[in-house]
DODREN-444453 format. One record per atom (N, C-alpha, C): residue in one letter; atom name; x, y, z negated. Coordinates in pm, 1 decimal. Example, Ala and Ser with C-alpha at 12.3 -4.5 7.8 and 13.67 -1.06 7.14 Angstrom:
REM DODREN-444453
resn:name:px:py:pz
A:N:1319.0:-569.0:-780.0
A:CA:1230.0:-450.0:-780.0
A:C:1320.0:-330.0:-780.0
S:N:1285.0:-225.0:-708.0
S:CA:1367.0:-106.0:-714.0
S:C:1290.0:3.0:-787.0
This chain:
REM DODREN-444453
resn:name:px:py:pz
X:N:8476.1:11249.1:-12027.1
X:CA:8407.8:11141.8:-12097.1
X:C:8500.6:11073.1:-12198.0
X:N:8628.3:11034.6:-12166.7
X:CA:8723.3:10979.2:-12213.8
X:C:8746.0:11074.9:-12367.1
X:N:8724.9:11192.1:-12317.5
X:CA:8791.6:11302.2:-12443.2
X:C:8699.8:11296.6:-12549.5
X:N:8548.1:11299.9:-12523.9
X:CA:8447.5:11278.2:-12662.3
X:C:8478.0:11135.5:-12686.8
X:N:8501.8:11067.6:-12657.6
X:CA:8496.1:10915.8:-12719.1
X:C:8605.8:10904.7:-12794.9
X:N:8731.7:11001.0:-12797.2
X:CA:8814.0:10989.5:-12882.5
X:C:8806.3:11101.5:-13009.5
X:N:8753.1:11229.1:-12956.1
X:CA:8701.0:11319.2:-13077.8
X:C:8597.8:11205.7:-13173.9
X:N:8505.6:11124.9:-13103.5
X:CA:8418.7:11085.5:-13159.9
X:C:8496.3:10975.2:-13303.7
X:N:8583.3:10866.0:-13231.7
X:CA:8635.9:10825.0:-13350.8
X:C:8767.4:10923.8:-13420.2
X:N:8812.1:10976.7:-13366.0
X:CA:8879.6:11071.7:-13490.2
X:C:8783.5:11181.4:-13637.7
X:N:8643.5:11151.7:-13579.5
X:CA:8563.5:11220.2:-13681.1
X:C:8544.8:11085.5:-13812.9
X:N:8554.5:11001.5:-13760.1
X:CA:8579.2:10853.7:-13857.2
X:C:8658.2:10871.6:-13944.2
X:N:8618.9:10889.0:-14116.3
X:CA:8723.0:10874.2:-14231.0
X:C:8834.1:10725.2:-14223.7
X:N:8940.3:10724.7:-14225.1
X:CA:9033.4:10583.1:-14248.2
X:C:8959.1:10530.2:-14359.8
X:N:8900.8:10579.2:-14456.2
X:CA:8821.3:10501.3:-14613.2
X:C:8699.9:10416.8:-14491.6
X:N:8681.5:10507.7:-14400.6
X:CA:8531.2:10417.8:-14386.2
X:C:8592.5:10257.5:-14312.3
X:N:8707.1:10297.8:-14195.3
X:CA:8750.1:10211.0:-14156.7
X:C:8796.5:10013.7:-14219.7
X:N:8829.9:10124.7:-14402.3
X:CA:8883.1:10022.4:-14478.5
X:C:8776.9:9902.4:-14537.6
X:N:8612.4:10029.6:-14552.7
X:CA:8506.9:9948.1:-14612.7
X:C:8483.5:9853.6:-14490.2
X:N:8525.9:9860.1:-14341.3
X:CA:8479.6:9837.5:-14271.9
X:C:8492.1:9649.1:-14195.5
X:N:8653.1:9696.2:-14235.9
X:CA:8738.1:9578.8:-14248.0
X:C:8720.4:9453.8:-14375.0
X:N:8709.8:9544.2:-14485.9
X:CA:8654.9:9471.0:-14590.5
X:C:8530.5:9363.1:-14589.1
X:N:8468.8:9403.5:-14504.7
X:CA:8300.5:9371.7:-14498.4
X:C:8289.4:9304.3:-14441.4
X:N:8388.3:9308.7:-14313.3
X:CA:8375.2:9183.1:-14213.8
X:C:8436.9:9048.4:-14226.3
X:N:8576.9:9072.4:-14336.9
X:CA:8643.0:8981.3:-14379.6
X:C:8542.9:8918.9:-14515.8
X:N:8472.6:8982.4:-14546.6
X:CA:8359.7:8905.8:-14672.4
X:C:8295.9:8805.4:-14585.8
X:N:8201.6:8880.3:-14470.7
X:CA:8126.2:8778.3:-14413.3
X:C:8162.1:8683.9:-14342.9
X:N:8268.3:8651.6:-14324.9
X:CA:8343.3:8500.6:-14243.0
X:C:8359.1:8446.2:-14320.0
X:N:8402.8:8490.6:-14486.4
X:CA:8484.3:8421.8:-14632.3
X:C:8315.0:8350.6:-14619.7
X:N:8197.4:8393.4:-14658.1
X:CA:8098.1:8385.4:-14643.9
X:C:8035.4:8298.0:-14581.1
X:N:8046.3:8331.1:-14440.1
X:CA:8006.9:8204.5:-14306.2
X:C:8145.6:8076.0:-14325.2
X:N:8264.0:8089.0:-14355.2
X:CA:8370.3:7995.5:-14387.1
X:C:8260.4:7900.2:-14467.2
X:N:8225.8:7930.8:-14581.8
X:CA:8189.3:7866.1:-14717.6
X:C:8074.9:7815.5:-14675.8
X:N:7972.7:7882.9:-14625.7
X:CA:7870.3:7796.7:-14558.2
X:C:7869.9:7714.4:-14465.3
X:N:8002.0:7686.7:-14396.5
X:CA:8008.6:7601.2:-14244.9
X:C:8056.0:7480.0:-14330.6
X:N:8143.0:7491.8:-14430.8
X:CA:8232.0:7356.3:-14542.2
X:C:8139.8:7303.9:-14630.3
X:N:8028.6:7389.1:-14690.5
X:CA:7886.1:7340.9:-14762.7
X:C:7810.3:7227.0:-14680.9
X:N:7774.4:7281.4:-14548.5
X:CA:7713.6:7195.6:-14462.5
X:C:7782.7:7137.6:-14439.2
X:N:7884.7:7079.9:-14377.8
X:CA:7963.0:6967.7:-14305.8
X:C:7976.6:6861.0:-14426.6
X:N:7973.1:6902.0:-14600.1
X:CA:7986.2:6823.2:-14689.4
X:C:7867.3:6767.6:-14730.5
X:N:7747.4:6888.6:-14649.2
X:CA:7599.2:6796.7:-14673.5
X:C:7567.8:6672.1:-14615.9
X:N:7637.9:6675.4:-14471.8
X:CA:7551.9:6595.3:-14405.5
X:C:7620.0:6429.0:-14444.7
X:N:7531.5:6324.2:-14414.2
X:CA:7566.9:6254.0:-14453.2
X:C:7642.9:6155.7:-14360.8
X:N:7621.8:6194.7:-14180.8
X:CA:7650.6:6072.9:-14108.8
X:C:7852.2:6164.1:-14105.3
């Protein structure tokens, strides 16, 4: 069991890994900017 789960990510390109990392670091930059939007909305 152990052995397909590692064939499985060695079939993974490192490019995909990179879009992968990329994407997730967008959407926090993302959720960051929207959590500082709101906290500057509110008024109390």
């Amino acid at each position: 069991m152990a052995t397909n789960y590692k064939e499985g990510l060695s079939r993974i390109q490192p490019h995909t890994w990179k879009i992968a990392f990329i994407f997730a670091f967008l959407a926090l930059l993302v959720d960051g900017a929207d959590l500082m939007l709101l906290s500057y909305s509110l008024n109390s």
